[in-house]
KOLLUM-602375 format. One line per field, with one value per residue (C-alpha): residue number from 1; residue in one letter; x, y, z. Coordinates in steps of 0.1 Angstrom, whole numbers. Example, Ala and Ser with C-alpha at 12.3 -4.5 7.8 and 13.67 -1.06 7.14 Angstrom:
2
seq = c(1,2)
type = c(A,S)
xx = c(123,137)
yy = c(-45,-11)
zz = c(78,71)
! end
This chain:
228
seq = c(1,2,3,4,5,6,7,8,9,10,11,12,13,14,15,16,17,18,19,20,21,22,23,24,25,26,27,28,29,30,31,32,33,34,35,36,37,38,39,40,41,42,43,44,45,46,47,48,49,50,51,52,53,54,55,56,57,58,59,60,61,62,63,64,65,66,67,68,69,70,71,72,73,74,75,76,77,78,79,80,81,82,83,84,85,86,87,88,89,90,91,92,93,94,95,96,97,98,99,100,101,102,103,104,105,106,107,108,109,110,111,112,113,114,115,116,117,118,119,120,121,122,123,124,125,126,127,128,129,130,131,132,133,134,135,136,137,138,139,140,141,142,143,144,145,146,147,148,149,150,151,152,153,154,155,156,157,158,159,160,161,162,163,164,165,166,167,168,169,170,171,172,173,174,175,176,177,178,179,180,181,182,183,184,185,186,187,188,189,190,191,192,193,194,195,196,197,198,199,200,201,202,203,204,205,206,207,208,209,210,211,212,213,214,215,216,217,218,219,220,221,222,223,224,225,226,227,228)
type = c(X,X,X,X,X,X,X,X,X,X,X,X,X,X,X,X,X,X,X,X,X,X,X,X,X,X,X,X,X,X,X,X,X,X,X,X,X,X,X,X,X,X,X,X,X,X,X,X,X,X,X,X,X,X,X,X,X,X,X,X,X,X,X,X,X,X,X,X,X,X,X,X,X,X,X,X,X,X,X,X,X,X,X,X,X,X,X,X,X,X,X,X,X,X,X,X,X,X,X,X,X,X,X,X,X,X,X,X,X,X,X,X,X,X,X,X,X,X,X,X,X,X,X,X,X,X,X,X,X,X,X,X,X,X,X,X,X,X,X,X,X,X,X,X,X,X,X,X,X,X,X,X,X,X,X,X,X,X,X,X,X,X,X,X,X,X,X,X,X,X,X,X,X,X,X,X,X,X,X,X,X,X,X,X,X,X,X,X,X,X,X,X,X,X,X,X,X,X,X,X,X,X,X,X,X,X,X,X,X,X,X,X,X,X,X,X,X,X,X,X,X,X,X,X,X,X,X,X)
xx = c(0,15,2,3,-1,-18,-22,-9,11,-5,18,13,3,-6,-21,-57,-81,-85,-109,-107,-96,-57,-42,-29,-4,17,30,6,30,65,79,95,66,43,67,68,31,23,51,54,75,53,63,37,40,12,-1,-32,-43,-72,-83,-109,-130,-121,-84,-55,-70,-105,-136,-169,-201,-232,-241,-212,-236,-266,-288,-307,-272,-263,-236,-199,-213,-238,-219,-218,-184,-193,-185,-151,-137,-144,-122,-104,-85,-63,-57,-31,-45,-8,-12,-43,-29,-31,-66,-80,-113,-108,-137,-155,-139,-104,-110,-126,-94,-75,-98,-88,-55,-53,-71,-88,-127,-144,-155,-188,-197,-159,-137,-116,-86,-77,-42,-32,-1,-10,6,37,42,33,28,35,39,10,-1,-11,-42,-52,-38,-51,-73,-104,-132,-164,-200,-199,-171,-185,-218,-199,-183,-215,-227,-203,-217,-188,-196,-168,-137,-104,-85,-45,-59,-78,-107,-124,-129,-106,-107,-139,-171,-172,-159,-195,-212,-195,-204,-236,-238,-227,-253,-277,-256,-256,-217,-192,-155,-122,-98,-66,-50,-13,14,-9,17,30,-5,-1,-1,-7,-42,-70,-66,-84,-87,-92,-105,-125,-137,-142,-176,-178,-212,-233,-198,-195,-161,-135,-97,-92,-60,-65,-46,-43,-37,-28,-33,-56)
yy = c(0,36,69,101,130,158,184,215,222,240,267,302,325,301,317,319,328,368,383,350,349,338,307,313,287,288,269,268,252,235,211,231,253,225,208,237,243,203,205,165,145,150,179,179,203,212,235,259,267,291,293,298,266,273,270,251,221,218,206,229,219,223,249,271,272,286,288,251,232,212,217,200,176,165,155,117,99,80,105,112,77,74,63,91,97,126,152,173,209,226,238,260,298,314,334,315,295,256,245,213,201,209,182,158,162,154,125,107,115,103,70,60,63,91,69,72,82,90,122,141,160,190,192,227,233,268,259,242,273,301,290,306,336,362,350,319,338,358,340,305,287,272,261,276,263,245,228,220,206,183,167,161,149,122,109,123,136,162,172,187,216,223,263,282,282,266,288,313,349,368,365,326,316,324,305,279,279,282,253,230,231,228,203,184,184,201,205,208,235,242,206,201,176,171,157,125,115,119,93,63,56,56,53,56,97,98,132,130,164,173,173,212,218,239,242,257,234,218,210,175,154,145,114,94,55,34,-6,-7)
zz = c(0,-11,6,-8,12,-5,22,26,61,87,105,119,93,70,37,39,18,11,41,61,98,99,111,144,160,186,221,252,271,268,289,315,321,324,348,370,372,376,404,397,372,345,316,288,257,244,218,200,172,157,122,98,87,55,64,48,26,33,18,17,27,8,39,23,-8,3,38,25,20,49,74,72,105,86,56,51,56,26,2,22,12,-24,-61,-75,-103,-110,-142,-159,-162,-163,-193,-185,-182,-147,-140,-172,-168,-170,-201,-202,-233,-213,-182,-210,-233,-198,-186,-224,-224,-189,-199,-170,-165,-141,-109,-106,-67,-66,-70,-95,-86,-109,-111,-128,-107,-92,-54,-70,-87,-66,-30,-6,-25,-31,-63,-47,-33,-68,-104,-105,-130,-124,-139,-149,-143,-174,-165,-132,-149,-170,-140,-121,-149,-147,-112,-87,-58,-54,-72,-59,-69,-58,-55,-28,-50,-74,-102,-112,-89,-103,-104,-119,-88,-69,-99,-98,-58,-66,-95,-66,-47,-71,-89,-54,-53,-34,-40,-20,-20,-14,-23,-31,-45,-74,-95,-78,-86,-125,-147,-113,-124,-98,-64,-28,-16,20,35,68,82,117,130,137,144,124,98,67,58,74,72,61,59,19,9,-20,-11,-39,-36,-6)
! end
């Protein structure tokens, strides 16, 4: 069995999306304070942490959508354990919108089938490029609601993007919001290491959220797991 890790790290000032709350992290304790105030043997770091739900790679909840969508601790697990397969979408310009007829041309050049009930990853090679740089949070692709349509039309039941958002920074990017719900998909943002999936055929993507109550997304630990 081979595990892929495709999240991003999670530090202090992480970048987060633009008008977001930032990631805060930092040490409670460390072992010599902790030892003091225990006044016993025992010295136990420990630390926080305070962040958006939206933060670091995370998968929306239909509640993100629109008031009727429901919330990230009522998403089934189901959907979090599903086949995926992954894309090459390098080639797509920064800022440009990603077309149906682009992630079909990818899907047959990467000659494996959509899975239905399973997930898509969109590998277009924004973080590899940019992150953690500025234009990490403004030039990437994404697709538009066309592009979006075709996918649920091909029975997944989200897809993945190595970008903070889904659709490229302007106004396609609250369509494309929007076309998920209605679609009855959702999508997760903010993926990375894209491209040690390309060109390994399907595999097993992993992303559990956290059962925030009432949540609009959650942080996931996204994996690929190939052979299980």
């Amino acid at each position: 069995m081979k595990i892929v890790d495709l999240s991003r790290e999670l530090y202090h000032r992480t970048p987060t999306y633009p008008g977001h709350p930032p990631i805060i992290h930092g040490q409670w304790k460390n072992h010599e304070e902790a030892l003091a105030e225990s006044g016993n043997v025992y010295g136990l770091s420990s630390m926080f942490i305070s962040m958006p739900d939206h933060g670091g790679t995370h998968i929306d909840a239909p509640r993100h959508f629109g008031a009727r969508g429901i919330s990230i601790d009522q998403y089934p697990l189901e959907k979090c354990i599903v086949p995926g397969i992954c894309i090459d979408l390098r080639h797509i310009a920064p800022r440009a919108e990603i077309t149906a007829s682009d992630l079909e041309a990818a899907v047959d050049k990467a000659g494996v089938a959509v899975p239905k009930g399973g997930t898509v990853l969109l590998c277009t090679g924004h973080h590899t490029r940019t992150f953690p740089g500025k234009a990490y949070t403004t030039d990437n692709c994404g697709v538009n609601v066309a592009a979006t349509e075709w996918l649920a039309k091909q029975g997944i039941v989200h897809f993945g993007i190595d970008s903070m958002r889904p659709g490229p920074d302007s106004d396609v990017n609250l369509l494309v919001h929007e076309a998920c719900l209605e679609l009855d998909i959702t999508h997760i943002e903010s993926l990375c290491n894209l491209e040690a999936l390309l060109g390994q055929g399907p595999f097993t993507f992993i992303g559990l959220p956290m059962k925030m109550r009432e949540g609009t997304a959650s942080p996931i630990r996204a994996v690929a797991v190939f052979g299980l």
